[in-house]
C-alpha positions as CSV (number, residue, x, y, z in Angstrom):
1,X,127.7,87.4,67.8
2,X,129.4,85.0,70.2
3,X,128.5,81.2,70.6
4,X,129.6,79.6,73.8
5,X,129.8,76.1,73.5
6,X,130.7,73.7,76.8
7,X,133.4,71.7,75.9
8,X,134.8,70.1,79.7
9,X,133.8,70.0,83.0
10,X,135.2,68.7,86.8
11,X,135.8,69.8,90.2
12,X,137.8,71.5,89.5
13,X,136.4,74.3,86.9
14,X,134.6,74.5,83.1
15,X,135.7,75.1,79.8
16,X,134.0,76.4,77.0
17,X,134.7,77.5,73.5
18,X,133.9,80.9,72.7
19,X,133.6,81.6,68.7
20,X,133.3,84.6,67.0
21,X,132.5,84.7,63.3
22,X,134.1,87.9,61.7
23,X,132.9,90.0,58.6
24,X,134.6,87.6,56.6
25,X,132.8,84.5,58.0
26,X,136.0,83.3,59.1
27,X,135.4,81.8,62.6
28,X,137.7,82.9,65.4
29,X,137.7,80.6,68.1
30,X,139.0,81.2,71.8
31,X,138.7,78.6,75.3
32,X,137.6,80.0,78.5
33,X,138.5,78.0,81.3
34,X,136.4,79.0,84.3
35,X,138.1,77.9,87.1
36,X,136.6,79.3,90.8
37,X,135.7,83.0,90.3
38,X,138.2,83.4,87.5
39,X,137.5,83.1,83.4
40,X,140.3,82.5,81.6
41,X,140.7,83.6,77.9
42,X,143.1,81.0,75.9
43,X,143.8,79.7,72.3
44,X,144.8,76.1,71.7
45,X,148.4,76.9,71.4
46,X,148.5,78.5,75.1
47,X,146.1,75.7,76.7
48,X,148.9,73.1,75.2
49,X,151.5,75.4,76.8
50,X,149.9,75.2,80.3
51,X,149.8,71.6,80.3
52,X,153.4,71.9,80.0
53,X,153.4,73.8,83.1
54,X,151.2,71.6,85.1
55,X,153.3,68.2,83.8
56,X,156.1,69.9,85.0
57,X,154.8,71.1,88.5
58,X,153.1,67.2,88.8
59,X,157.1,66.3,88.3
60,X,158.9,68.3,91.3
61,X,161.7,70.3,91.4
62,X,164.5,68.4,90.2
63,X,167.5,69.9,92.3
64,X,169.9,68.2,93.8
65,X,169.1,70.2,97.2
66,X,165.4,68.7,97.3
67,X,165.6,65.4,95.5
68,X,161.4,66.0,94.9
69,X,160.4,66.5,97.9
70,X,159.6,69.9,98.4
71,X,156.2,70.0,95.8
72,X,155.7,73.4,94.3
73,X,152.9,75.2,96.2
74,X,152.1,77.7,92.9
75,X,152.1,77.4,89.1
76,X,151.9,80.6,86.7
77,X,149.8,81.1,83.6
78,X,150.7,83.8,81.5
79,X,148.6,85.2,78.7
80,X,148.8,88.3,76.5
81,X,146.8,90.0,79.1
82,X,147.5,88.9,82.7
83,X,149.7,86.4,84.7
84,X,148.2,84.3,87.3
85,X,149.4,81.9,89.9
86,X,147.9,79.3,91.0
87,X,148.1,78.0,94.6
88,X,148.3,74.1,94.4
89,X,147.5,70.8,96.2
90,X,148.1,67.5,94.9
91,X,144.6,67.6,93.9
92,X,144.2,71.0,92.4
93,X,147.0,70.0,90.3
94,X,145.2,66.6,89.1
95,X,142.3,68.5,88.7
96,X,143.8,71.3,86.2
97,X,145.5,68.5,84.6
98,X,142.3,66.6,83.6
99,X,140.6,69.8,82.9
100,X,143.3,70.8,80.3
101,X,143.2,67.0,78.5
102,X,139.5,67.2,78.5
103,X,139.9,70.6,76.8
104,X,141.9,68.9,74.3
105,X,140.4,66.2,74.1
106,X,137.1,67.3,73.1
107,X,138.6,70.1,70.8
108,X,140.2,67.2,68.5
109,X,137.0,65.3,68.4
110,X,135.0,68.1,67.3
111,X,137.6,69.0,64.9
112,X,137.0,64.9,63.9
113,X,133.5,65.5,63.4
114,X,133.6,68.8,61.7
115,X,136.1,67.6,59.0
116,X,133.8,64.2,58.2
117,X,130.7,66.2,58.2
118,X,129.2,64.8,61.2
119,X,127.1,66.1,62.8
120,X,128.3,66.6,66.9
121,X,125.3,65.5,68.8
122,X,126.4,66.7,72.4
């Protein structure tokens, strides 16, 4: 049985965390970012690889041609099962941004909680 938890939302899209508990009891967790028309499937480890991405789209190219001022109009998220480009504005790309640190940080706070044995209220 799946549990979908909300974990972030903006203007730009929602995030949730999926969890699975196997056989085992061992809970498998995923994040699905739904952004527009489009759920994403992600661990932790990919979600802190896309910020990466979107830092370093916020940054510019950093040729000598452009000095920064041609802003990239697309950023690309690969995961084990598709790649997708994004088509960006200045405030697509904030909004992905603080969609990615909410992810995060909510993630760490329930991981806070669930190691001191409180209970999340949320």
């Amino acid at each position: 049985m799946y549990i979908l938890d909300p974990l972030f939302k903006n203007s730009t899209g929602s995030a949730f965390s999926i969890k699975n508990p196997d056989i085992t009891g061992e809970v498998k967790e995923k994040i699905q970012l739904q952004i527009g028309d489009i759920a994403i499937y992600m661990d932790i480890i990919e979600i802190k690889a896309f910020l990466t991405v979107i830092r370093s789209a916020k940054k510019g190219c950093q040729c000598k041609d452009c000095n920064c001022k041609a802003p990239y109009k697309t950023i690309k998220c690969n995961t084990p099962h598709a790649e997708i480009n994004f088509k960006l504005t200045p405030e697509i790309l904030d909004g992905l941004e603080e969609l990615v640190l909410g992810i995060l940080f909510y993630g760490e706070y329930d991981n806070i909680l669930k190691d001191n044995s409180i209970k999340n209220m949320r």
